[in-house]
C-alpha positions in Angstrom: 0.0 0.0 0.0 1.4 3.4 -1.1 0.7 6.7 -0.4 0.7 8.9 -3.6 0.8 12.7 -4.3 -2.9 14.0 -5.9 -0.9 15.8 -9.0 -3.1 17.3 -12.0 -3.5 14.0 -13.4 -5.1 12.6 -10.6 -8.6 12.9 -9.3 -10.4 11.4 -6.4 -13.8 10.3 -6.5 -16.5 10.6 -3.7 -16.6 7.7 -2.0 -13.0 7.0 -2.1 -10.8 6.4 0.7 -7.6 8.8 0.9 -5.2 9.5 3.8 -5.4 12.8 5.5 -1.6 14.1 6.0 -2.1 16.4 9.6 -4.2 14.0 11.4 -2.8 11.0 10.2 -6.0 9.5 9.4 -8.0 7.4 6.6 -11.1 9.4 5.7 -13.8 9.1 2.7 -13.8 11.7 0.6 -17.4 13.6 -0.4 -16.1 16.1 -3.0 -13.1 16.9 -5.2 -12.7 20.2 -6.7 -9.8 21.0 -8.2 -10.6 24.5 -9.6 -11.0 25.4 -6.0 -8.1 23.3 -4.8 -10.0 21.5 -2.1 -11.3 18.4 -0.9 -14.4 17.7 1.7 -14.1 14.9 3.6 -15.2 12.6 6.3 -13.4 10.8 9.1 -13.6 9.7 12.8 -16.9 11.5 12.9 -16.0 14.7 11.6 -16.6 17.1 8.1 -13.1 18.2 7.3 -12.1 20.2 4.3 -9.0 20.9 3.4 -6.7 21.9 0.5 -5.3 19.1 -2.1 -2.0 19.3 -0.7 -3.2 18.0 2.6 -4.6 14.8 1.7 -2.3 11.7 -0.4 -4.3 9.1 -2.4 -4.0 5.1 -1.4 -3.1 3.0 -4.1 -2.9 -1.0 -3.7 -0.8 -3.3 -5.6 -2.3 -6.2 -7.1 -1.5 -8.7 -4.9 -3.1 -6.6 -1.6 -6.3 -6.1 -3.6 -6.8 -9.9 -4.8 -5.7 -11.0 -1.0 -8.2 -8.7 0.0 -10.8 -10.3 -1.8 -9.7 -13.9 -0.4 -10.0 -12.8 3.1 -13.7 -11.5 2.2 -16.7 -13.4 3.5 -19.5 -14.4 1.3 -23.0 -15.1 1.6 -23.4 -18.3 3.3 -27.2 -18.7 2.0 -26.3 -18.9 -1.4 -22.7 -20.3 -1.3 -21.7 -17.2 -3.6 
């Protein structure tokens, strides 16, 4: 897992999970907006928004995300 810089070729979409950089925290993000140079966000309870610079975007090599989807549980109804 690595933490990248949000340059001008990135974007982040809502729902997305980024790291905030002065709290040291994992938050969902509710709105990009570059021409602004902001990002609204959501973690440990609280609306935070703060400029681009602040936050760093989490990107997963391929081997985290399919062990991720190992370790997931399934419905046991349906055996899906």
């Amino acid at each position: 897992m690595t933490f990248d810089e949000i340059d001008e070729g990135a974007t982040v979409n809502p729902g997305e999970y980024i790291l905030y950089i002065p709290h040291d925290r994992i938050v969902m993000c509710g709105d990009f907006n570059r021409e602004c140079n902001y990002i609204r966000a959501w973690g440990a309870g609280k609306y935070i928004e703060d400029k681009i610079e602040t936050f760093r975007k989490i990107t997963m090599s391929g081997e985290e995300t399919s062990g991720l989807r190992k370790k997931r549980s399934r419905c046991k109804a349906c055996g899906g």
